[in-house]
C-alpha positions as CSV (number, residue, x, y, z in Angstrom):
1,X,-82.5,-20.8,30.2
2,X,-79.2,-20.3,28.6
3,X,-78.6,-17.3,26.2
4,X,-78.2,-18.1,22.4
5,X,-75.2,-15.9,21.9
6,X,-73.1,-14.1,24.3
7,X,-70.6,-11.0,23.4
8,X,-67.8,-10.9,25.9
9,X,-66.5,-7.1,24.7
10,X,-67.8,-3.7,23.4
11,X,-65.8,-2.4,20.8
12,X,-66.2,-2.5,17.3
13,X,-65.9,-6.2,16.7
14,X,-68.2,-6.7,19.7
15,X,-70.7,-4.0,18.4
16,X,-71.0,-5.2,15.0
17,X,-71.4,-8.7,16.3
18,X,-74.2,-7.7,18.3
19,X,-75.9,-6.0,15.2
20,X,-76.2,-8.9,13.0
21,X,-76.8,-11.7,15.8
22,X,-79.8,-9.3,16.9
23,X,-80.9,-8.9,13.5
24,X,-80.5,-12.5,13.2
25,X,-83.0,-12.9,16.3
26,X,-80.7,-14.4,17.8
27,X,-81.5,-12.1,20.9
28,X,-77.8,-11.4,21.9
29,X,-76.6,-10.2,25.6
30,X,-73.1,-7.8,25.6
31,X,-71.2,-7.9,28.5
32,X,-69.7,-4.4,27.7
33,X,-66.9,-4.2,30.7
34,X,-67.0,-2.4,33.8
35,X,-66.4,0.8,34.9
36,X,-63.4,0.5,37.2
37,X,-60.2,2.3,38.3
38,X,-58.2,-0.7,36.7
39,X,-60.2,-1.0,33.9
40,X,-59.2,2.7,33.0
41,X,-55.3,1.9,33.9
42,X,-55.2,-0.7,31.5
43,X,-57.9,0.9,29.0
44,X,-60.0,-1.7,28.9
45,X,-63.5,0.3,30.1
46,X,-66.5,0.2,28.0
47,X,-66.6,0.8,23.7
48,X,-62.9,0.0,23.7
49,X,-59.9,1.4,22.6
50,X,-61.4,3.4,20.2
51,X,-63.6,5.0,23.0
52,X,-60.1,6.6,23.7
53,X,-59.2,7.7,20.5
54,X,-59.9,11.4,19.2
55,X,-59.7,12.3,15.6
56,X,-60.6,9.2,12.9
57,X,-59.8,9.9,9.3
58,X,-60.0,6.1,8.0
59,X,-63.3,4.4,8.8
60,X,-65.0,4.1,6.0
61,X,-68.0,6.5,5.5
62,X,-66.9,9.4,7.8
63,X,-64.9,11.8,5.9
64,X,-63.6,14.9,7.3
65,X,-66.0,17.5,6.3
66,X,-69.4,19.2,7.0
67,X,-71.8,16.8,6.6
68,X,-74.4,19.2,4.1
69,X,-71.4,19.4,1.5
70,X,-70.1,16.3,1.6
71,X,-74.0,15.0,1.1
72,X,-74.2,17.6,-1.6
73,X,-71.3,16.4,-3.7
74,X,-71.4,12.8,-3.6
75,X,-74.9,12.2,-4.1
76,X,-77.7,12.5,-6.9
77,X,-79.7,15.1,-5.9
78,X,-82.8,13.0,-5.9
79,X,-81.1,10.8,-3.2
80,X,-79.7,14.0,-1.1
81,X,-81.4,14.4,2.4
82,X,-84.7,17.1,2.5
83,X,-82.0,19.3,4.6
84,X,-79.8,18.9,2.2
85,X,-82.0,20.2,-0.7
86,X,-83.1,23.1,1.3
87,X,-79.7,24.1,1.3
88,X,-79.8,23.7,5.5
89,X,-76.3,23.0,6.9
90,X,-76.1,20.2,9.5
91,X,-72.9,21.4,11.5
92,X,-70.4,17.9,11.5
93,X,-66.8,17.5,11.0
94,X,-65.8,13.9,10.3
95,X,-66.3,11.4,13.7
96,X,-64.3,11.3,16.7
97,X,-63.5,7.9,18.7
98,X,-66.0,8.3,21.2
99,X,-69.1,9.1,18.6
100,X,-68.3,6.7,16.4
101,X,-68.6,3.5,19.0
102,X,-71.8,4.8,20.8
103,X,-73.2,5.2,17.6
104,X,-72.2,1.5,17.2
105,X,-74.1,1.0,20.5
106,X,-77.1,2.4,19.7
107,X,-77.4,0.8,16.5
108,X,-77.0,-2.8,18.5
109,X,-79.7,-1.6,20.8
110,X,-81.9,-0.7,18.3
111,X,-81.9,-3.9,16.8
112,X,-83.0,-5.2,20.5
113,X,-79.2,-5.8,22.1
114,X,-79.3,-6.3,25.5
115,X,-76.2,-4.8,27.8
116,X,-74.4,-5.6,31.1
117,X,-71.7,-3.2,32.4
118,X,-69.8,-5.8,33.8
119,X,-66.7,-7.9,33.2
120,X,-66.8,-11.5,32.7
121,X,-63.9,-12.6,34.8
122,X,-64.2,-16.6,34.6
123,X,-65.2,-19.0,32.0
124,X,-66.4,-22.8,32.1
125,X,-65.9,-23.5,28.6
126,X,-65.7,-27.3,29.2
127,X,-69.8,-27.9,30.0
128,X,-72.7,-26.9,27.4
129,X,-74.4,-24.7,28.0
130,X,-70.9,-23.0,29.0
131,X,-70.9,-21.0,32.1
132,X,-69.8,-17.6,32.5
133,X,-69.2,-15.9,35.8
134,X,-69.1,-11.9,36.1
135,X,-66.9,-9.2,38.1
136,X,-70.2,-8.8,40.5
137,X,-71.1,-12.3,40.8
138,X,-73.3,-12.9,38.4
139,X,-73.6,-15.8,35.9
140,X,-75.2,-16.5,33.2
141,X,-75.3,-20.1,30.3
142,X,-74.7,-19.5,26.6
143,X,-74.9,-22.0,23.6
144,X,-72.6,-19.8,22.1
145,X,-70.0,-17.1,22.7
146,X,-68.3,-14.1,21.3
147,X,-65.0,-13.5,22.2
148,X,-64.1,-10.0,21.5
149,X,-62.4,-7.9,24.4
150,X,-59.7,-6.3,22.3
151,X,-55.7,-6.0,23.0
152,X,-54.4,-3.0,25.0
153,X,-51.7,-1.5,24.2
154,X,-48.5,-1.5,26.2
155,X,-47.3,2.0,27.5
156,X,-43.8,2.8,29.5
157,X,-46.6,3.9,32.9
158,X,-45.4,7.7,32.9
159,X,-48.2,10.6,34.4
160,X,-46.9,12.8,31.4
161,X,-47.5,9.7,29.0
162,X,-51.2,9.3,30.3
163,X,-51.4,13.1,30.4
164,X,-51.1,13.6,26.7
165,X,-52.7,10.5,25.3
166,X,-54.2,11.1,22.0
167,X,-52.7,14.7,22.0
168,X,-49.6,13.7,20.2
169,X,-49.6,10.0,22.6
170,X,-49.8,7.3,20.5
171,X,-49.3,3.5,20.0
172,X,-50.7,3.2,16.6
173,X,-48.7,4.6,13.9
174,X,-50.7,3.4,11.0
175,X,-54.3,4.9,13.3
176,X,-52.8,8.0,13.8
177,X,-49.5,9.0,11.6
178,X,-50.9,11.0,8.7
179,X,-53.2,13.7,10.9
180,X,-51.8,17.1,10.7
181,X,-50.2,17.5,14.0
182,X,-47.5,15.4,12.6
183,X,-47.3,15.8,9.2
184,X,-43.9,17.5,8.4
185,X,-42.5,17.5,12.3
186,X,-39.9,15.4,13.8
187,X,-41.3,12.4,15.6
188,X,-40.3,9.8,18.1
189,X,-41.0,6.1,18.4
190,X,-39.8,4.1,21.6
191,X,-38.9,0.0,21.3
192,X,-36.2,-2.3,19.3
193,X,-38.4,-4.9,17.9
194,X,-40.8,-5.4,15.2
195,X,-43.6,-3.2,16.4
196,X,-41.5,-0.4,16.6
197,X,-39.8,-0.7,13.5
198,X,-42.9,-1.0,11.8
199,X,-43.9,2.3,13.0
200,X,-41.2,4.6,12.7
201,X,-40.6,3.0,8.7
202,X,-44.2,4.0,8.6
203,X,-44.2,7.3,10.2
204,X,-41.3,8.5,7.5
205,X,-44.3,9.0,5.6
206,X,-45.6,11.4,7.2
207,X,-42.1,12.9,9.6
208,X,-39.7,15.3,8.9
209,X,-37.5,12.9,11.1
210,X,-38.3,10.0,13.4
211,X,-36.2,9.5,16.7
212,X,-35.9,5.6,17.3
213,X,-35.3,5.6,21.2
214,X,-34.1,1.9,22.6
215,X,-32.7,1.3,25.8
216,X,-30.0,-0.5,24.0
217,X,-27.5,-0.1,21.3
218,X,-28.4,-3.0,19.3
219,X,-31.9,-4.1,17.5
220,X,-34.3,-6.9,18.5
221,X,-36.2,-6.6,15.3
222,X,-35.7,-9.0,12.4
223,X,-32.3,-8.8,10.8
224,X,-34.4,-7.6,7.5
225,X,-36.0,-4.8,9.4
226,X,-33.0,-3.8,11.0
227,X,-31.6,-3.0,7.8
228,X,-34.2,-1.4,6.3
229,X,-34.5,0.6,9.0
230,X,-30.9,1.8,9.6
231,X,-30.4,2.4,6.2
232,X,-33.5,5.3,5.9
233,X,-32.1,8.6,6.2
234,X,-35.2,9.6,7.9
235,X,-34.8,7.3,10.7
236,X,-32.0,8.5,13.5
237,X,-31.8,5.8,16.2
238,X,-30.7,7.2,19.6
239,X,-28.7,4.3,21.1
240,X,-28.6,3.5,25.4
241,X,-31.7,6.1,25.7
242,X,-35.0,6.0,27.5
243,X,-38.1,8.2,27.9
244,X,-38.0,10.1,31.5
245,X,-40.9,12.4,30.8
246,X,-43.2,13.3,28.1
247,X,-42.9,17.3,27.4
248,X,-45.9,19.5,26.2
249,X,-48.5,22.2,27.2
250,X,-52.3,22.3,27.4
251,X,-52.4,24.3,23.7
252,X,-50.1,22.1,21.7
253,X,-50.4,18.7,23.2
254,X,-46.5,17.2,22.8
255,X,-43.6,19.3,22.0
256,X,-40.7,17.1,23.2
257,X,-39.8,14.1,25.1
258,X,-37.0,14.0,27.8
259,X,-34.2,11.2,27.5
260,X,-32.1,9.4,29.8
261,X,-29.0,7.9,28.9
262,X,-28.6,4.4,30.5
263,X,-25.2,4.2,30.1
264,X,-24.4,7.4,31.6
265,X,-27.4,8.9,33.6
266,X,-27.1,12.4,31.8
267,X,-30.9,14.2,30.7
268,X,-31.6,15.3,27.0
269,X,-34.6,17.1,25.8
270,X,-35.6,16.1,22.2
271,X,-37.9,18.5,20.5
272,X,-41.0,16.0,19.0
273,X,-44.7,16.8,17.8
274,X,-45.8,13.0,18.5
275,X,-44.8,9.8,20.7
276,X,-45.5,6.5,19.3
277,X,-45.0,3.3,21.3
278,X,-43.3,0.4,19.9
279,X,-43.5,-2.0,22.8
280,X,-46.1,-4.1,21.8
281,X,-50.0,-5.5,23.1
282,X,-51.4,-7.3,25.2
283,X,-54.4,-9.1,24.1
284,X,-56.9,-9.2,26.7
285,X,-57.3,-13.6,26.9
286,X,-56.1,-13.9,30.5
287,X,-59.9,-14.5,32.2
288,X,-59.8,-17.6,29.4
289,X,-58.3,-19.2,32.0
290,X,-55.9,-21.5,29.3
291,X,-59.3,-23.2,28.3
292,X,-58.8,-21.6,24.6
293,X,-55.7,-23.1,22.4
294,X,-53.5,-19.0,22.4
295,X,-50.6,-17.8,19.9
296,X,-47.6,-17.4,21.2
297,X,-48.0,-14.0,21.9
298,X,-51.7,-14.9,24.0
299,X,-53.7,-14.0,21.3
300,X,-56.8,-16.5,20.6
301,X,-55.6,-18.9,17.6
302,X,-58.3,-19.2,15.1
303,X,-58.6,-22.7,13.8
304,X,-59.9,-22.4,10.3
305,X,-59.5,-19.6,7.3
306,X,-61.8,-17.3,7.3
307,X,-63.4,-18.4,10.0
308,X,-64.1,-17.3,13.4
309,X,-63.5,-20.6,14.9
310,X,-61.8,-21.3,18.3
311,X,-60.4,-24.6,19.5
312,X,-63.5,-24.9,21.5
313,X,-67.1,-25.5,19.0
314,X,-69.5,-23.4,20.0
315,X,-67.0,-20.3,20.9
316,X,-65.9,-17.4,18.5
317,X,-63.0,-14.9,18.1
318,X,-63.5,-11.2,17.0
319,X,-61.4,-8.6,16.6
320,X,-57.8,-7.5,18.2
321,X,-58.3,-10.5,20.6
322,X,-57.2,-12.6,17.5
323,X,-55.4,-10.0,15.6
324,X,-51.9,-8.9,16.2
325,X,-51.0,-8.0,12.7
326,X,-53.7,-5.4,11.7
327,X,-55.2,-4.0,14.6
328,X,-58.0,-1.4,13.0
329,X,-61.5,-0.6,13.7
330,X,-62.4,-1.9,10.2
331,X,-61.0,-5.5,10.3
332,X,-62.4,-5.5,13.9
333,X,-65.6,-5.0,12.8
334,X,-65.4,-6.7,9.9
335,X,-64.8,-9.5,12.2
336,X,-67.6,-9.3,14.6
337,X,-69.8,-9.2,11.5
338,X,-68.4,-12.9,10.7
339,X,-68.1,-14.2,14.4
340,X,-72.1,-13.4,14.7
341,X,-72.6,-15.2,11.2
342,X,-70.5,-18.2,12.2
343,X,-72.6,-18.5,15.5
344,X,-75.8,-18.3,14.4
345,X,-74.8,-21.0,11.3
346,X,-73.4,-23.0,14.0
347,X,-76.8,-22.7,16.8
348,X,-78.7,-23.7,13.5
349,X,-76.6,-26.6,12.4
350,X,-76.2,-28.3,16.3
351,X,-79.5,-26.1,18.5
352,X,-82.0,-26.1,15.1
């Protein structure tokens, strides 16, 4: 008997789709990923990117803080916690990547989720039910699907990169530019188009100085961007240069980056708190097989406003998948909340 509702994905668009299509009884199966040596090259494993993230200071309704004062202060007393009223601390400082999505979990399996580790690796999107076909084998039918396996980032492969991921590692600017470790320090962002320019106008929020490292001595960002850009005093670009090797110690995460000139081979050290990558995503729409209508840039093109639709009835985008302008755990979520609603509108109007 085919599934009503299938989530291909497990991060917070996937999640939060499986909460309200289980609420919705619609008795939803997540394929959350698998738990393989590539799937942690590309980090695509299970709960998503923000599995791999460390501090969060912008998702709604975790501020940094201990939990009993922050209860304390913004709530009537008569709507405080018993703990809170008896004055008994609850140790908790904000939410960290990892809590945060299996906290997302468990709330889908509350709610009566069911969950395969497992990638679906090929689609038949051209019968109904539509067929999906897993890494191990398996297969399963589905009136309806959920698209939401996310976009990876794209990182320049070096062992010191991976090593200091999330300890002053980045490819998120606008995730990750205003925690402490690099408020007030000089900062470098690598890439010469859009993306990157969008990060290091962003990071002179937050940066004594961002270093704009291309391998080139000219832009490929808009002409617009390039301007704005070269004309901000806190934005040095570093012409013909590449990153050799990520610098930093086990106490302080990233204190430098090593360049290499590719005009002339020679080696500079550049003392940095933080490394963003500019070099773009790569939305993960490749087991799709061509059978959904893609962007130019392989993301999932949704076919109506505000909608969830796909150029196939029946199937559903959520999250970074169809998102390469905002890219946050909030809009991804937001998202899955609307995929789910658009299935189970769409099982009632053609399944009753």
């Amino acid at each position: 008997m085919a599934e009503k509702v299938v989530i291909i994905g497990s991060g917070p668009a996937g999640w939060t789709a499986a909460i309200y299509a289980a609420r919705a009884e619609l008795e939803p199966l997540v394929y959350e990923g698998a738990v393989t040596a590539e799937n942690q090259a590309n980090g695509t494993l299970p709960l998503g990117q923000l599995n791999l993230t460390t501090e969060i200071e912008n998702y709604p309704g975790f501020p940094e803080g201990e939990t009993f004062d922050l209860l304390r202060s913004a709530l009537p007393v008569e709507m405080q916690p018993y703990w809170v009223q008896d004055q008994q601390p609850q140790p908790n400082k904000g939410i960290n990547g990892p809590e945060l999505m299996q906290l997302m979990k468990q709330q889908a399996l509350n709610f009566g989720t069911r969950v395969v580790t497992d990638d679906i690796v090929k689609v038949d999107l051209k019968r109904k039910p539509f067929l999906l076909r897993s890494r191990e084998g398996s297969t399963v039918e589905a009136m309806t699907v959920i698209v939401a396996t996310g976009a990876r980032a794209n990182y320049l492969g070096l062992p010191s990169e991976h090593a200091y991921k999330n300890r002053g590692v980045s490819a998120c600017a606008v995730c990750d530019g205003a925690l402490p470790r690099f408020r007030g320090k000089p900062l470098a962002v690598v890439g010469g188009g859009d993306s990157a320019i969008e990060e290091a106008t962003y990071l002179t929020k937050y940066a004594s100085l961002v270093h704009l490292v291309h391998r080139r001595d000219t832009l490929r960002a808009s002409k617009i961007m390039q301007e704005r850009a070269l004309k901000n005093s806190k934005i040095k670009p570093r012409w013909n240069k590449v990153v050799d090797e990520v610098l930093g110690s086990d106490k302080n995460g990233v204190t430098g980056v090593r360049l290499v000139d590719t005009v002339n081979g020679l080696k500079e050290d550049l003392e940095v708190s933080g490394l963003f990558l500019g070099i773009g995503h790569t939305p993960n729409t490749a087991f799709l097989d061509g059978q959904i209508e893609l962007t130019e840039k392989a993301y999932i093109k949704l076919t109506a406003p505000f909608r969830t639709y796909t150029s196939v009835p029946g199937v559903f985008a959520a999250g970074d998948v169809a998102d390469d302008n905002y890219r946050q755990a909030v809009t991804a979520a937001g998202s899955g909340c609307m995929a789910a609603l658009d299935a189970e509108r769409w099982l009632a109007e053609h399944h009753h």
